[in-house]
N, C-alpha and C positions, 0 to 999 in steps of 0.2 A: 488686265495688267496686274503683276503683282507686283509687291513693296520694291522690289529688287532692278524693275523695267522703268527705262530711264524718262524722262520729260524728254517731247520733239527738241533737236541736237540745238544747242544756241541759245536755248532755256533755260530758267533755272526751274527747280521743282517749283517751290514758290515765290513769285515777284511782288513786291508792293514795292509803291511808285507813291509818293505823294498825299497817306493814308491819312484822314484827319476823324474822330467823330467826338461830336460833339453831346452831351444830354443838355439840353435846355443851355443856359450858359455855360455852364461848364466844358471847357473843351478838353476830352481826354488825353486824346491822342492828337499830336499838333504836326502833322507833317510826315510820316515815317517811310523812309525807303531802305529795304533793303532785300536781298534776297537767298532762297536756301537752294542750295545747290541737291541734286539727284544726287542721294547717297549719304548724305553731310548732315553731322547730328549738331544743332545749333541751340544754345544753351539762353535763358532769357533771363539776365537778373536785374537785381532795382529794390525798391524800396518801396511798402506798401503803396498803393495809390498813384504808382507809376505809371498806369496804365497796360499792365504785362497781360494781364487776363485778358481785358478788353480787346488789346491784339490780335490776340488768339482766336476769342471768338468773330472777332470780322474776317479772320480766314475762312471761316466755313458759315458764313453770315448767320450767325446766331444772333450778332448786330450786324446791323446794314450799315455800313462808312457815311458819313456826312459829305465826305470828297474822297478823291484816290481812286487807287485801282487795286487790286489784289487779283493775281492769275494762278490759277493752283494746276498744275501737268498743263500748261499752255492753255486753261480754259480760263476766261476772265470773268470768273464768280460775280463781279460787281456790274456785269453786261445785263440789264434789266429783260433782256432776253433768255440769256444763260437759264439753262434745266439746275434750278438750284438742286433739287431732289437728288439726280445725278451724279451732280459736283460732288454734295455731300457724302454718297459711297465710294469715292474715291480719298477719302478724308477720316481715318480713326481718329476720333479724340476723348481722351479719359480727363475726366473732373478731379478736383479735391474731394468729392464727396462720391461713393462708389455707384447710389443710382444704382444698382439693384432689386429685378422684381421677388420681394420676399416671397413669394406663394409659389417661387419657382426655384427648382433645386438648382445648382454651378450649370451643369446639361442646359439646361431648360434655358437658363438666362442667354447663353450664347451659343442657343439654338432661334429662339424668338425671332430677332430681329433679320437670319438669314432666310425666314421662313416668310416673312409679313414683308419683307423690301425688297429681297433678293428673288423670293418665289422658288427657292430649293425645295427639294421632296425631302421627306423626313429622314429617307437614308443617306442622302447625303447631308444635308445639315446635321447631324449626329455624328458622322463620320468626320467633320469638320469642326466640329466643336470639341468633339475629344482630341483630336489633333491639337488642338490649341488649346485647350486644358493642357494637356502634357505636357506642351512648349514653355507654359509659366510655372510647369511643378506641381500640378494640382491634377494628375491623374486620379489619385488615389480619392477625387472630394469632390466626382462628377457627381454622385447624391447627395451631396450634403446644401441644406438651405443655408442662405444667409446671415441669420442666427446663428449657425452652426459651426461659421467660419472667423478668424480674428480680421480685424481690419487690413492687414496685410494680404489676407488670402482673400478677402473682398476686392482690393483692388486688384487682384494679378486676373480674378475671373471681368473683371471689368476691363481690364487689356485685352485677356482672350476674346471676349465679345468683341472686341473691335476690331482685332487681328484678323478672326473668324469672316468678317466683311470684303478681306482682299485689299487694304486699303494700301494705296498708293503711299504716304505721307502720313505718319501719326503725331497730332498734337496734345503733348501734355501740360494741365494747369497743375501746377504745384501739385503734382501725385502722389505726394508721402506726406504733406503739410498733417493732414488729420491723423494719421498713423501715429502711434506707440514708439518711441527711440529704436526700439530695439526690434518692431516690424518694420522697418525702414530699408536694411540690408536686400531683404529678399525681391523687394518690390523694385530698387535699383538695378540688380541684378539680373534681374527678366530685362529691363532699360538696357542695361549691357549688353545682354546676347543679341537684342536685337540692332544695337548699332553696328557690330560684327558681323549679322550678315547681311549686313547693308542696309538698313530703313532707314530711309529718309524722316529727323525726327526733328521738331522745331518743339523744344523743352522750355516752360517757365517753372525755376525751380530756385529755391532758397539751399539748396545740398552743391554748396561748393567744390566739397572735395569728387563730387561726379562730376559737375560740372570741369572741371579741372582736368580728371582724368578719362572722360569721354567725350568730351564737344571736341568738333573739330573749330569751330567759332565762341566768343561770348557775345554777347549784346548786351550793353550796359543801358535800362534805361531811368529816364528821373523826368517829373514833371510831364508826362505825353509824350519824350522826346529821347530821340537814339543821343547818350552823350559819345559813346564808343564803343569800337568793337575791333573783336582781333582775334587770334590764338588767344589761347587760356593762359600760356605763359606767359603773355604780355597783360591782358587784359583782369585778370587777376593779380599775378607774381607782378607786374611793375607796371600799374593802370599810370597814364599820362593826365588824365582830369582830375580837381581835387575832390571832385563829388564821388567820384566811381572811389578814392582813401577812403575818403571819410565813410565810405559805404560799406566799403571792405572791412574797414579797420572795426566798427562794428558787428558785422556778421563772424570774423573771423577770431572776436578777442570780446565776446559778450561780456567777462567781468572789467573789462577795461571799459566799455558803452556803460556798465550799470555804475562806474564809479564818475564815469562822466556828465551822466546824468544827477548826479547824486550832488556835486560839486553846483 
């Protein structure tokens, strides 16, 4: 299947139902349902310690949920049976942090992993990785190492790697947070083209004005918990909760937070 091939009809791409996890007392994530539709780029905001990341990684059980369910293309990840291995290639997801093997050129990096999981021969992995080099902008920087590259172009070959896998569904953790202001554009902009032709993309991101202008959903969260969610015109431009203002009003007007803080 590639990014574009729907979830069985009556599905969504991915379902949580009831998600709860817990570390020791702390309970992160206190209950979450909701679900992303085949195609539909869904935007994840909140405030540190929201539990947004945690999320994310119980999609593709990097954590294992304390309760709930999570079904990603109609497989239920959280089924103690489930081929997690599997599941997981049907699952891109990029970090805040690029995770990059430095000993290995841009080629090299998002050739790896279709060689060692997927078991491609070398001409085709190569063939598929420059493909997807190209797709983020970085044809020109299939030799070049990691060191070689600005954090912008570190993360776009960290999308390519993941592109490269065929994945059904890609999830990003705040993918520009470590980025430079002004490497920031490019890395959205790959974000962009792929919500255009169609990937299915469930985003945690502090970038507003993408989320605004690409989600077709937001998710507001606070405390472990979905406060709201909507269109971006609503959920941003006229949120109904005071915590989703008071959250906004902050991210969108920082010297207005820094004088209130100040106060």
């Amino acid at each position: 299947m590639t990014g574009t091939e729907k979830a069985p009809e009556g599905r969504g791409a991915i379902e949580i139902r009831g998600l709860r996890k817990s570390f020791g007392a702390n309970e992160v994530l206190r209950g979450i349902d909701f679900r992303v539709e085949p195609g539909e780029v869904v935007c994840v905001i909140g405030p540190s310690g929201s539990g947004k990341s945690t999320l994310l990684r119980c999609v593709n059980l990097l954590e294992e949920p304390t309760a709930g369910t999570v079904e990603v293309a109609g497989v239920d990840v959280t089924d103690p049976d489930a081929d997690i291995d599997a599941v997981r290639r049907r699952i891109g997801m990029v970090f805040q942090s690029f995770n990059l093997f430095p000993h290995l050129t841009a080629l090299g990096n998002v050739m790896i992993a279709q060689r060692k999981v997927l078991k491609r021969d070398r001409a085709e992995a190569e063939r598929i990785a420059r493909e997807n080099l190209e797709r983020v902008g970085l044809a020109d920087k299939v030799g070049s190492y990691p060191a070689q590259l600005s954090g912008g172009q570190q993360q776009r070959v960290a999308i390519a790697r993941a592109l490269a896998m065929g994945p059904e569904v890609m999830l990003f953790d705040e993918p520009t947070s470590a980025l430079d202001p002004e490497l920031v554009g490019d890395v959205l902009g790959v974000m962009r083209g792929l919500a255009e032709q169609g990937m299915t993309m469930l985003v945690v991101t502090h970038e507003m004005s993408f989320a605004r202008e690409v989600a077709d959903r937001v998710v507001f969260m606070d405390a472990g918990a979905v406060v709201e969610e909507g269109p971006p015109a609503r959920v941003i431009d006229d949120p109904s909760h005071e915590r989703t203002r008071t959250f906004l009003s902050r991210v969108l007007d920082p010297a207005a937070a820094r004088v209130g803080e100040a106060e």
